[in-house]
Structures are given as structure tokens and as C-alpha cells.
C-alpha positions in Angstrom: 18.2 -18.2 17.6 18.3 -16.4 14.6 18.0 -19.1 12.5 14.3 -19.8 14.2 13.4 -15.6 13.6 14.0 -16.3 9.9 11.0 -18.1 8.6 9.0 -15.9 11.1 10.2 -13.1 9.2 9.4 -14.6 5.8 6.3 -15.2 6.4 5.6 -12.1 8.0 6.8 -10.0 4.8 4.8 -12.1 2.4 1.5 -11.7 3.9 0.9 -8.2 1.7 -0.6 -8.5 -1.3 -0.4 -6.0 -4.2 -3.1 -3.9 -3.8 -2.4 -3.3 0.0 1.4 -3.0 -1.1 0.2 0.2 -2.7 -2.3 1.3 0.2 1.2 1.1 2.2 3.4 3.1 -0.8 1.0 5.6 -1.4 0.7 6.4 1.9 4.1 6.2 2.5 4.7 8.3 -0.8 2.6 11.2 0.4 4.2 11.9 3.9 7.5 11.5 1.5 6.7 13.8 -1.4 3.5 15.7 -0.5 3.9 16.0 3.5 0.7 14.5 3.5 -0.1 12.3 6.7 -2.9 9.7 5.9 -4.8 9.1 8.9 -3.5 5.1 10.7 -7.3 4.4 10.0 -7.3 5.6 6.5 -4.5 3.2 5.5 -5.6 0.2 7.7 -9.4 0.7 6.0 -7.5 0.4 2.7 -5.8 -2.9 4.0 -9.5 -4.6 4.5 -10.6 -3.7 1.2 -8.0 -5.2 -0.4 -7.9 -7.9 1.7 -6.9 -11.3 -0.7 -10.6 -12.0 -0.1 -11.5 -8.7 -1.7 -9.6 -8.5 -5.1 -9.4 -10.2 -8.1 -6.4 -11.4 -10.3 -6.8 -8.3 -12.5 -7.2 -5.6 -9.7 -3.8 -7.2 -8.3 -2.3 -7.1 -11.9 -3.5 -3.1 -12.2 -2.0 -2.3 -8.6 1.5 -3.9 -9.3 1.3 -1.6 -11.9 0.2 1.5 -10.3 3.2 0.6 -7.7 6.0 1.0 -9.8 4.6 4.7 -10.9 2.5 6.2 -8.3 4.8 9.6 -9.2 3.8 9.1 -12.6 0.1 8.5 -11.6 -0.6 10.7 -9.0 0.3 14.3 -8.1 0.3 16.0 -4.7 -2.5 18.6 -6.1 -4.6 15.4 -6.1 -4.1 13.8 -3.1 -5.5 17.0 -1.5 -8.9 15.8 -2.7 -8.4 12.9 0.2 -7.4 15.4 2.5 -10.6 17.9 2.3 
């Protein structure tokens, strides 16, 4: 049974790309770090926009990039701005 779950699983982890990876960690990092709750509608929005459809190779490039520092990018002070 397991063994069928697996490549379910894969596939299902895989279907992010980059720049909704971040929608997802910056969201995730503001509840952490800023207890800041982005709206379920907010983050989904953001999910569409960067839909693979949406993005070029160089917007992905520039959000793997942003993902490995969004404490280095962004501080709490400035995610009030989405908040307002």
C-alpha cells in the first residue's frame, strides 16, 4: 500500500514552483516571526500569479533567491504595509 502512496506523494510535492514556494515561506515566515496571519485568500491569490504559466525563467531564478533570505529581505515593520 505504501509503496502505491509514494509516487502520489512525489508528484504531489513537486507541483510548486519557486515563486509560489516563496508565496508559501513568506507567509509561513510571518505567522513564525511577525505573528502576522496572511489571509488563505491572500496566499492562494499569490499561488495564481505565479502560476508556471505566469513567470519567466528569471522571475523563478530571483524567487529561489529571495527564498533562501526572506529574514535578510524583509522585516516585520514591512510586512505591516500588507496588513493596513
Amino acid at each position: 500500500m505504501l509503496r502505491c502512496l509514494l509516487p502520489v506523494i512525489a508528484l504531489l510535492t513537486g507541483c510548486a514552483n519557486e515563486c509560489q514556494d516563496l508565496c508559501k515561506n513568506m507567509a509561513d515566515w510571518a505567522e513564525t516571526e511577525c505573528d502576522q496571519t496572511f489571509p488563505k485568500e491572500q496566499v492562494n491569490d499569490c499561488l495564481s500569479t505565479y502560476s508556471n504559466d505566469n513567470v519567466s525563467e528569471a522571475q523563478l531564478a530571483d524567487c529561489a533567491e529571495y527564498n533562501e533570505r526572506i529574514d535578510e529581505e524583509w522585516s516585520c515593520d514591512e510586512l505591516d504595509s500588507y496588513f493596513d
